[in-house]
ROGUDO-947728 format. One line per field, with one value per residue (C-alpha): residue number from 1; residue in one letter; z negated, x, y. Coordinates in steps of 0.5 Angstrom, whole numbers, plus 500, padded with zeros to 3 digits. Example, Ala and Ser with C-alpha at 12.3 -4.5 7.8 and 13.67 -1.06 7.14 Angstrom:
BEGIN
n c(1; 2)
res c(a; s)
c3 c(484; 486)
c1 c(525; 527)
c2 c(491; 498)
END
This chain:
BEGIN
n c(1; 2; 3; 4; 5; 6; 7; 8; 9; 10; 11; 12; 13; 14; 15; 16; 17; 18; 19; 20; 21; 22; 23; 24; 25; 26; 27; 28; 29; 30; 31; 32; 33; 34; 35; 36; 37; 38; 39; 40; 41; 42; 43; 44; 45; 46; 47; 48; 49; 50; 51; 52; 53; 54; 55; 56; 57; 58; 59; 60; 61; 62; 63; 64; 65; 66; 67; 68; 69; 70; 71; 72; 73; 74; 75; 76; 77; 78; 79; 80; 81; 82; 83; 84; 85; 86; 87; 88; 89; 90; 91; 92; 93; 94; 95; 96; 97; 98; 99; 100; 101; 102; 103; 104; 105; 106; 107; 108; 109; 110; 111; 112; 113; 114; 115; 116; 117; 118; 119; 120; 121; 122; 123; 124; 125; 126; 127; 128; 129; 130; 131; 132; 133; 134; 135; 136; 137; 138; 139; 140; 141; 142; 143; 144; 145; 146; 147; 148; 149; 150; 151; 152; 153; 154; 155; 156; 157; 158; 159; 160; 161; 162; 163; 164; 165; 166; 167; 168; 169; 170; 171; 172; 173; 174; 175; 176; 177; 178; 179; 180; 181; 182; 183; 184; 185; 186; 187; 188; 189; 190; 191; 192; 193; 194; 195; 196; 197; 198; 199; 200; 201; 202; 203; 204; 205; 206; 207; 208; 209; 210; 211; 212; 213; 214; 215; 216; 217; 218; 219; 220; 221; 222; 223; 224; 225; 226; 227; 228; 229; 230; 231; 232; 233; 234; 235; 236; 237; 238; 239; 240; 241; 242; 243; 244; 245; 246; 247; 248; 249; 250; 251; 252; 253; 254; 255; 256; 257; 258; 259; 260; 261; 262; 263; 264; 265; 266; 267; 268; 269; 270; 271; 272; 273; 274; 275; 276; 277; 278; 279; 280; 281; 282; 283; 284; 285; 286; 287; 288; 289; 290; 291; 292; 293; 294; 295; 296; 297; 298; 299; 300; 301; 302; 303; 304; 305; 306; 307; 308; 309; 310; 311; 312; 313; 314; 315; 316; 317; 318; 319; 320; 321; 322; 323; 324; 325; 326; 327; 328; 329; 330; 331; 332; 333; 334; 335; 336; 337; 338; 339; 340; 341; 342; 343; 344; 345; 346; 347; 348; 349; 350; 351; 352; 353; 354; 355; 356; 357; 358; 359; 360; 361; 362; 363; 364; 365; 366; 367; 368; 369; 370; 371; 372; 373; 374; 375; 376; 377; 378; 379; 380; 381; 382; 383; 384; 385; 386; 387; 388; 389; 390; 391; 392; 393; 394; 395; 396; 397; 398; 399; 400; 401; 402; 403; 404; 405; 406; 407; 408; 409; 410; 411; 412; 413; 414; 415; 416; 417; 418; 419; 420; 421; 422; 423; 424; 425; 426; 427; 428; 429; 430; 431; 432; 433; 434; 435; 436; 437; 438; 439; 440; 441; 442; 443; 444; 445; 446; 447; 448; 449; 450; 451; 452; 453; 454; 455; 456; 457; 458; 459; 460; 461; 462; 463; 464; 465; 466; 467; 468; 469; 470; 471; 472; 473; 474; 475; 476; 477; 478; 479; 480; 481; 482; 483; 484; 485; 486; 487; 488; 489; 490; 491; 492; 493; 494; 495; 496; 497; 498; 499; 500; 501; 502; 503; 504; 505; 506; 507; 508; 509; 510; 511; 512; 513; 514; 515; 516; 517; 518; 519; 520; 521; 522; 523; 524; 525; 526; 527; 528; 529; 530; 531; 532; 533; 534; 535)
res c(x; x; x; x; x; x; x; x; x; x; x; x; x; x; x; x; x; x; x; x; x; x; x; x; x; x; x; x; x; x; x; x; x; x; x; x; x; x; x; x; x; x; x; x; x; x; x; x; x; x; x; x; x; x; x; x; x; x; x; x; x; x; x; x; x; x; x; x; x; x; x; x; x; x; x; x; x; x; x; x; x; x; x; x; x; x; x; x; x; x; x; x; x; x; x; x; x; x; x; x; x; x; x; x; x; x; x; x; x; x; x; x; x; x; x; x; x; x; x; x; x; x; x; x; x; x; x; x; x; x; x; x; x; x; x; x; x; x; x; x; x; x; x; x; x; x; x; x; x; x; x; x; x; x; x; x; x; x; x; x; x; x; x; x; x; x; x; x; x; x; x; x; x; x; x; x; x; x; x; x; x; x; x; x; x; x; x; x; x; x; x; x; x; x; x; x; x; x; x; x; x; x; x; x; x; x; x; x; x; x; x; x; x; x; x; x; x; x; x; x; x; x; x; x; x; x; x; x; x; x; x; x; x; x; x; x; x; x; x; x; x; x; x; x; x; x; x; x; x; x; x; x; x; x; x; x; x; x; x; x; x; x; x; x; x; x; x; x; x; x; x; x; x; x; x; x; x; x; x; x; x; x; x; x; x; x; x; x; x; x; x; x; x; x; x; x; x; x; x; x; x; x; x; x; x; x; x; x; x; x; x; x; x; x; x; x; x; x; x; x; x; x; x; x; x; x; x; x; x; x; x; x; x; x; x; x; x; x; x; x; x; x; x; x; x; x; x; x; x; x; x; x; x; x; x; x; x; x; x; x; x; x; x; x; x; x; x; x; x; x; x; x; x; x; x; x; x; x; x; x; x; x; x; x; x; x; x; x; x; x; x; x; x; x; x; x; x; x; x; x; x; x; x; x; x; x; x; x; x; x; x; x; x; x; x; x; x; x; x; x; x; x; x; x; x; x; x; x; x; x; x; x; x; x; x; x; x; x; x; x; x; x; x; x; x; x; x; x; x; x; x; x; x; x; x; x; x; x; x; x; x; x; x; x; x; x; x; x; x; x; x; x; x; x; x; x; x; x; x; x; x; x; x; x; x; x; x; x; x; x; x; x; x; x; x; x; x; x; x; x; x; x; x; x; x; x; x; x; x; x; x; x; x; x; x; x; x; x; x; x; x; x; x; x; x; x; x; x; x; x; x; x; x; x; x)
c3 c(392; 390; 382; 376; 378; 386; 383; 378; 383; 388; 381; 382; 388; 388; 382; 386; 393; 388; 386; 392; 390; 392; 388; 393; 400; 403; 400; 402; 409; 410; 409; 410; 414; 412; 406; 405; 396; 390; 384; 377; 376; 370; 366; 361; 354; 347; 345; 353; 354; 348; 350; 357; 354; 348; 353; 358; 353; 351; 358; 360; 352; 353; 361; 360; 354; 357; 361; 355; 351; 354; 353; 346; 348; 354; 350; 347; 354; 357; 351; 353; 360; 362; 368; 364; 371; 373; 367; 370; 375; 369; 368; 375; 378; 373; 375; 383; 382; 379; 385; 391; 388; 385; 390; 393; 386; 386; 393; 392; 386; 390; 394; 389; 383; 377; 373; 378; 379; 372; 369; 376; 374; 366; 369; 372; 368; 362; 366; 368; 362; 359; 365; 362; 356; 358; 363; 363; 367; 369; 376; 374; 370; 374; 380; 375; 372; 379; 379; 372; 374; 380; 374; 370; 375; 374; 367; 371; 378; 375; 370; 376; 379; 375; 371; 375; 372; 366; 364; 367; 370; 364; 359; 366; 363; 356; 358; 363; 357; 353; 357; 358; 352; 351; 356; 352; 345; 349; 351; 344; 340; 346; 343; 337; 337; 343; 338; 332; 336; 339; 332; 327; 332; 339; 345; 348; 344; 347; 354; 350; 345; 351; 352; 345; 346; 353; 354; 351; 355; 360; 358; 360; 362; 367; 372; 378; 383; 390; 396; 401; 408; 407; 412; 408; 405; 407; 406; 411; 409; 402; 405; 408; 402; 396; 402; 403; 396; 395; 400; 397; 390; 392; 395; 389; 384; 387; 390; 384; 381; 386; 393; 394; 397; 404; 404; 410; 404; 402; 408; 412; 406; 406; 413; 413; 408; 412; 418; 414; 411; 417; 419; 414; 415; 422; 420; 415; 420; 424; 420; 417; 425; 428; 423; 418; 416; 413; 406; 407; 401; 403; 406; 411; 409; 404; 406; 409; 402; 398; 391; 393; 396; 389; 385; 390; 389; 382; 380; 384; 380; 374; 374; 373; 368; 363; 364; 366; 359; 355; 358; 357; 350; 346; 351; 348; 342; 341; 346; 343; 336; 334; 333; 333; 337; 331; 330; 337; 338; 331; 334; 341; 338; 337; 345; 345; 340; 344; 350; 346; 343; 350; 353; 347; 347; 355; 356; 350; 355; 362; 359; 356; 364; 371; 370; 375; 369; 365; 369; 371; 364; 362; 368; 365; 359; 361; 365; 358; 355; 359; 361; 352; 351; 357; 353; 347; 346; 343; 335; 330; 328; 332; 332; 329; 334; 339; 336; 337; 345; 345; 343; 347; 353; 351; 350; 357; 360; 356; 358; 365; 365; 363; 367; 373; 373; 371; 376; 382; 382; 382; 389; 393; 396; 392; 396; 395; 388; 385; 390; 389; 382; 383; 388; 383; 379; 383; 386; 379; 377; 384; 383; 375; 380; 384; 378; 375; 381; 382; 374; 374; 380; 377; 371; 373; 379; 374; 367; 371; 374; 368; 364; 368; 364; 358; 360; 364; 358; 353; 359; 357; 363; 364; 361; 354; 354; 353; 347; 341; 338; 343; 342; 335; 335; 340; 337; 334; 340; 345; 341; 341; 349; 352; 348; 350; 357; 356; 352; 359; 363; 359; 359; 368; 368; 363; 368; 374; 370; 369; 375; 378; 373; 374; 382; 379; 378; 386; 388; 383; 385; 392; 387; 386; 390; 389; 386; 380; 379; 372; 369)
c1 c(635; 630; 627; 626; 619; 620; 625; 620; 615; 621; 623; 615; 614; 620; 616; 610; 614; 616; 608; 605; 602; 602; 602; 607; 603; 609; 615; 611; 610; 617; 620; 613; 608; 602; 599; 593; 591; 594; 594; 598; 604; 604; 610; 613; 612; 611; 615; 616; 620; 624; 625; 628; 631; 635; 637; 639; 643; 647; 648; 652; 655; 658; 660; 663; 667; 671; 673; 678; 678; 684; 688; 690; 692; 696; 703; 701; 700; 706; 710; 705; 705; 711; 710; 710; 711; 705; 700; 696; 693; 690; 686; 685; 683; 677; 675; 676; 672; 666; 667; 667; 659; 656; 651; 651; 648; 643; 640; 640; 635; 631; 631; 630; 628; 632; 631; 635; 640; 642; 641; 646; 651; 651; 653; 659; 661; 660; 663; 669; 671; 672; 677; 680; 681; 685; 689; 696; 700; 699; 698; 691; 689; 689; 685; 680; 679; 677; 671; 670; 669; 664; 659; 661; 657; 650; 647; 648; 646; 639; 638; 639; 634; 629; 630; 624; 619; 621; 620; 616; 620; 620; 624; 629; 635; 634; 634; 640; 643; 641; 645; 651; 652; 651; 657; 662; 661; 663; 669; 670; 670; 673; 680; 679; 676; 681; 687; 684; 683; 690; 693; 689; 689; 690; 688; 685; 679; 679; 675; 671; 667; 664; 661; 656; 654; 654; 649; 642; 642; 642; 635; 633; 625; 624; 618; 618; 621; 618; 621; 624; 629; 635; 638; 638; 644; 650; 655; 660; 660; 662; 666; 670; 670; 672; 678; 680; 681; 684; 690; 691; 691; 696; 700; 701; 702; 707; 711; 717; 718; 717; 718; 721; 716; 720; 719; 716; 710; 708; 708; 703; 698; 698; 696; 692; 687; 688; 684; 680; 677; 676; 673; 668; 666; 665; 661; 656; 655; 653; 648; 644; 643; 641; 640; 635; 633; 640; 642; 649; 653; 656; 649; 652; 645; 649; 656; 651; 648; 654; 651; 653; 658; 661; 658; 662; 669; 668; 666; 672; 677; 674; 675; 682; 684; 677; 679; 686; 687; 683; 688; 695; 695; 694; 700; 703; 702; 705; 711; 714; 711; 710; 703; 701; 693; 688; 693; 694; 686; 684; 689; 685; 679; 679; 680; 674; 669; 670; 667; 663; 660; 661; 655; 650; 650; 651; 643; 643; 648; 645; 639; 641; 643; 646; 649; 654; 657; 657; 661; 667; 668; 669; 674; 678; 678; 680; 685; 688; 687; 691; 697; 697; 698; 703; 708; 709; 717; 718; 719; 718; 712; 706; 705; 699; 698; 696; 689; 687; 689; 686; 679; 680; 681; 676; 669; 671; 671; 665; 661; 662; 661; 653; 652; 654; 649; 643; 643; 643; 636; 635; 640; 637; 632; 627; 629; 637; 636; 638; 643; 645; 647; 650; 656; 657; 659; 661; 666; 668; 670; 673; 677; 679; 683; 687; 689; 691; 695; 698; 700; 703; 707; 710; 712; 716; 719; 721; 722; 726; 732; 734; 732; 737; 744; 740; 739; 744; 748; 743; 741; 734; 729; 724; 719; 723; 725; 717; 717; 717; 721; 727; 727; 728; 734; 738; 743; 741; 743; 740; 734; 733; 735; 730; 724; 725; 725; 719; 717; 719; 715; 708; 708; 709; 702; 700; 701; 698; 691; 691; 691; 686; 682; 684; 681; 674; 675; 674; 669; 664; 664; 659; 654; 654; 648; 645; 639; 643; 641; 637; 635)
c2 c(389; 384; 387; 382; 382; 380; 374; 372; 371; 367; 363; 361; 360; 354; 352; 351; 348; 342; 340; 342; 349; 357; 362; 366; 366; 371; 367; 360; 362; 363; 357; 352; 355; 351; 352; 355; 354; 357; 354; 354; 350; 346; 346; 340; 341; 337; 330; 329; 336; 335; 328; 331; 336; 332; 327; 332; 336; 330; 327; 334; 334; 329; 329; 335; 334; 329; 335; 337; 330; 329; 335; 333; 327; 328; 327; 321; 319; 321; 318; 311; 311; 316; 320; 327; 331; 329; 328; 335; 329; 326; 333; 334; 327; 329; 335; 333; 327; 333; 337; 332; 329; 335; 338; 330; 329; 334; 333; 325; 327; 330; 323; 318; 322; 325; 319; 314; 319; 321; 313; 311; 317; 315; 307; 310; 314; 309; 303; 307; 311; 303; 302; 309; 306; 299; 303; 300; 305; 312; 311; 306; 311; 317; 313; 310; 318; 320; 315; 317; 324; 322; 320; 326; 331; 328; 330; 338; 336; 333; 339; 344; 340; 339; 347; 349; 343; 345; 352; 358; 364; 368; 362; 361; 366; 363; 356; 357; 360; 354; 349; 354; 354; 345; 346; 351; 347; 341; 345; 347; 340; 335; 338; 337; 331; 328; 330; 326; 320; 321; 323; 318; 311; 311; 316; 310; 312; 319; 315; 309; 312; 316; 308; 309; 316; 317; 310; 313; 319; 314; 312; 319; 320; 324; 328; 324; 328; 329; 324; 328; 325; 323; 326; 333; 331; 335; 327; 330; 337; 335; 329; 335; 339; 333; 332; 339; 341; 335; 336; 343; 341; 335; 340; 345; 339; 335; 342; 344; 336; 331; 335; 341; 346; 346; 339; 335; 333; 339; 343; 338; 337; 345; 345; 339; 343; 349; 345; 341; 348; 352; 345; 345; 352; 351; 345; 348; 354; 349; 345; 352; 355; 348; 343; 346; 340; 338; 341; 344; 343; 351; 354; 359; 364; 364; 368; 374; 376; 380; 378; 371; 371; 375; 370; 364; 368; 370; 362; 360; 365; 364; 356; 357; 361; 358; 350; 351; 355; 350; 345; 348; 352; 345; 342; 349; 347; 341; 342; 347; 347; 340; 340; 334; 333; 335; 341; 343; 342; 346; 352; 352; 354; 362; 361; 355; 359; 365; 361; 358; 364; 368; 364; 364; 371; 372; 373; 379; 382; 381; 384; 390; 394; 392; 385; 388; 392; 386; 381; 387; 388; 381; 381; 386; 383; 376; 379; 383; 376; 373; 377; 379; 372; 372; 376; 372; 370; 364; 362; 357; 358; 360; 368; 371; 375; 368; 367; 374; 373; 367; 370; 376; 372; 366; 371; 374; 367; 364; 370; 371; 363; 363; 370; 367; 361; 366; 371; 365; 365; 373; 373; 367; 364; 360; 354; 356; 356; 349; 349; 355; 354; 347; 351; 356; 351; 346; 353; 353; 346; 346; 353; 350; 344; 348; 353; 347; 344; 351; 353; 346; 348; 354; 350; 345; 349; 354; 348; 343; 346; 350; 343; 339; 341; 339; 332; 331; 332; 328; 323; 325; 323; 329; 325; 325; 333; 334; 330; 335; 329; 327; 335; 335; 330; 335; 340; 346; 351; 347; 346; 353; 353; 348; 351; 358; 355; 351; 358; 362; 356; 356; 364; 364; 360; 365; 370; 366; 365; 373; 373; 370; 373; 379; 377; 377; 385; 387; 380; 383; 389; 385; 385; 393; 396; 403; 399; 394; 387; 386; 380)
END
C-alpha cells in the first residue's frame, strides 16, 4: 500500500511529467527513462488562478445542472410533447452523451490544450441547449439532448487535466473536495430553478438560460498544456463503450412499455451489449499490453490493482441510486401529490442538500482514519436511505418521514461521491491519475443511465397493466393517467386506486436503487488492506 507521503510524492512527479522537470527520479524512471535534472514545479496563483478557478467552477456549474434541470420539468414536457412512457430518455440522452466523450475530452486536452477544448465543449453545449429550447417534438428533443451532453463533459474533463497545474499535492484533496462540492449545489438548485421556469413560464426556458451563463465560461484562460500525439487517444475503445451502454440502456428502457421483454427487440439489444462489452474489454487488454502509446479509455493495469477496481464498481453503483434519486422523487411529487415544479423541486432538497452537504464534509471524513470505513458505512447508509423510502404507502399529503429518508440516503450519496474522486491519485499511477479520476466519474454517470433505463422498466412493467382497466374505462392515453390533472377528474375510488399504483410503482424503483446501493457495501471491501489507505 502506497502511504500518504509515497502518493504525495507520485501526485508530484505527475506534476513535474507535464512541465518538464523531476522531482521523483525512481517514479520518472518508470514511465520515461531519460531525465537526468530536478526542479521545483511552479503552481498557478493570483488573479490568473482565481480567473481559472472561477471560470472552471461556473463551466462545471452549469453543465452539470443541466443533469437535474430538467427534472422538474418533465411533466410539463409530457403534457406539451406527449410521449410519457419514454420521458426517461430525456434524462438519459444527456447523461449517455457525458458518458460517450469524457475521457475523449480529457486526452483531446492534452492535444490541443485546455483552452481549446473547454471553449470547444461550452460552443456545443451553448449551441444545442437553444435547439433544446425550440424542440417541436419529443423525439428532436431527445436527439438534440444527446449533442447537448456531448459538450457537457468538458468543464470536467479539462479540470481533471489541468488539477495538477493548479495546486500542489497538499492542496489536492481540498480542491478535488472544492469541485465536488460545485458539482452537488449544482445537483442541488437545478430542481429547483428548473421547477420555477416550468411553473412561472415555460420549460423552454429550462434549456435557453444555459446560453447567458454557460457563454463566458467559455472564455476561460488556461495553461497551455503540452502537445502530445494524437494517436494516444482510445477513439474506438470509447466508441465501443458510448454503443455498449447505449444497447443495454435501449434494452431496459423500452422492456415493460413499448416491448415486452421476450420481444425480438429487447432480447437482440441485450445481446448485442454483451458482445460489444466483452469486445471492448478485449480491445482495452489489447491497446495496454501492445499499444502503449494509446491511452485506453479502460486501462487494462487498472483491473490488476484491487483498490481500483473497487473505486470503478462503486462509481458505477453509486450512479444510480444519487442521479436516479435526484430524477424520480420531484416526478414523485408531482405525480402522485400534485405538486407543481417549484414545490416538487423545494421538496427534493433535504435528499440534494444532503449531497451537497455530503461533499463538503468528505474530506473532514477521509482524513480522520482508513478511507475504507468511510466509504462502507456510506453504503450502508445509502442503502438504509433507499430501502425507509421504499416502505412508504401512498396518502395525500407528503408524509414526514419522507424528508428525514431523503436526507439519510442523500448524505450517504453525497459523501461517497467526493471520496471516490479523491482517492484515485493515492491508488494509481502518477500517469493514470487525470484518466483515472475521469473513469471514476465517467462509471458514475454511465451507471446513473442504466439505473435509470432499468427503474424505468420496472415502472412501467409494474404501472401499466394494472393501469390498463382505468384507461380503458376513461379512454385515457398513458400519457393522460401521469397527469395529476386528468387524474383529479377521475372518480373518487379510482383516484385512490390508480395513485396507490403509481405509489406501489415508485416504491419498486426505490427498491432497485437500495440495491445498488447496498452493492457498494462488498465492492468497497477491495479497498481493505492490512495497511488502510490514508488521505
Amino acid at each position: 500500500m502506497e502511504s500518504t507521503s509515497q502518493a504525495v510524492e507520485n501526485m508530484l512527479h505527475d506534476d513535474s511529467e507535464k512541465k518538464g522537470v523531476v522531482t521523483n527520479v525512481a517514479a520518472y524512471l518508470d514511465t520515461q527513462h531519460h531525465h537526468d535534472s530536478e526542479a521545483t514545479p511552479v503552481y498557478l496563483h493570483g488573479l490568473r488562478f482565481w480567473l481559472i478557478t472561477v471560470s472552471l467552477a461556473i463551466a462545471l456549474f452549469v453543465t452539470n445542472m443541466e443533469i437535474t434541470f430538467v427534472n422538474t420539468s418533465l411533466v410539463a414536457i409530457t403534457k406539451d410533447l406527449g410521449n410519457a412512457d419514454n420521458i426517461g430518455w430525456v434524462v438519459s440522452s444527456y447523461l449517455l452523451g457525458y458518458v460517450g466523450v469524457l475521457v475523449i475530452f480529457a486526452k483531446l486536452s492534452d492535444i490541443l490544450g485546455s483552452k481549446t477544448m473547454i471553449s470547444a465543449s461550452i460552443f456545443l453545449f451553448v449551441v444545442f441547449s437553444g435547439a433544446c429550447g425550440a424542440a417541436q417534438t419529443f423525439s428532436q428533443l431527445t436527439v438534440l439532448r444527446a449533442f447537448e451532453g456531448i459538450g457537457g463533459p468538458g468543464p470536467f474533463a479539462v479540470t481533471t487535466v489541468m488539477m495538477s497545474d493548479m495546486v500542489p499535492p497538499e492542496k489536492l484533496a481540498k480542491f478535488v473536495a472544492g469541485l465536488s462540492s460545485v458539482f452537488a449545489i449544482s445537483l442541488l438548485v437545478g430542481p429547483i430553478i428548473g421547477g420555477v421556469f416550468s411553473s412561472q413560464s415555460t420549460w423552454r426556458w429550462v434549456f435557453l438560460i444555459n446560453i447567458p451563463i454557460a457563454t463566458p465560461a467559455g472564455t476561460v484562460a488556461s495553461a497551455q498544456s503540452k502537445t502530445q500525439n494524437r494517436q494516444r487517444v482510445d477513439f474506438a475503445g470509447a466508441t465501443l463503450l458510448l454503443l455498449a451502454t447505449l444497447s443495454l440502456t435501449s434494452s431496459f428502457e423500452e422492456a415493460g412499455s413499448r416491448f415486452s421483454w421476450a420481444s425480438a427487440y429487447v432480447i437482440t439489444l441485450i445481446v448485442i451489449s454483451g458482445a460489444l462489452w466483452i469486445i471492448l474489454i478485449l480491445w482495452e487488454r489489447s491497446i495496454t499490453h501492445y499499444a502503449p502509446l494509446m491511452e485506453p479509455v479502460l486501462p487494462w493495469r487498472f483491473f490488476g490493482n484491487r483498490a481500483m477496481v473497487s473505486l470503478m464498481l462503486n462509481a458505477l453503483f453509486l450512479g444510480g441510486p444519487w442521479f436516479v434519486g435526484i430524477f424520480q422523487l420531484p416526478q414523485k411529487f408531482q405525480i402522485l401529490h400534485g405538486a407543481t415544479g417549484t414545490m416538487a423541486g423545494m421538496k427534493t432538497m433535504p435528499f440534494t442538500f444532503a449531497s451537497a452537504l455530503g461533499t463538503g464534509v468528505s474530506e473532514i471524513l477521509a482524513k480522520k482514519g482508513p478511507v475504507v470505513y468511510v466509504v462502507i458505512v456510506l453504503g450502508v447508509l445509502q442503502t438504509i436511505g433507499f430501502a425507509l423510502l421504499a416502505t412508504l404507502p401512498y396518502s395525500a399529503s407528503v408524509p414526514a418521514r419522507t424528508y428525514g429518508y431523503q436526507i439519510i440516503a442523500g448524505f450517504g450519496c453525497g459523501i461517497n461521491s467526493s471520496t471516490l474522486l479523491l482517492l484515485v491519485p493515492f491508488v494509481v499511477n502518477p500517469r493514470d491519475k487525470a484518466v483515472g479520476m475521469a473513469i471514476v466519474s465517467q462509471l458514475r454517470t454511465m451507471g446513473g443511465a442504466i439505473v435509470l433505463s432499468i427503474v424505468t422498466s420496472v415502472f412501467n412493467s409494474y404501472c401499466t397493466p394494472l393501469l390498463s382497466q382505468h384507461m380503458s374505462h376513461y379512454g385515457l392515453t398513458r400519457d393522460l393517467i401521469y397527469s395529476p390533472r386528468v387524474v383529479a377528474t377521475l372518480s373518487d375510488a379510482d383516484q385512490a386506486s390508480v395513485k396507490a399504483i403509481l405509489a406501489a410503482g415508485f416504491n419498486r424503483q426505490m427498491i432497485v436503487l437500495s440495491v445498488f446501493a447496498a452493492a457498494q457495501i462488498p465492492s468497497s471491501l477491495l479497498l481493505w488492506r492490512k495497511e488502510q489507505i490514508r488521505v
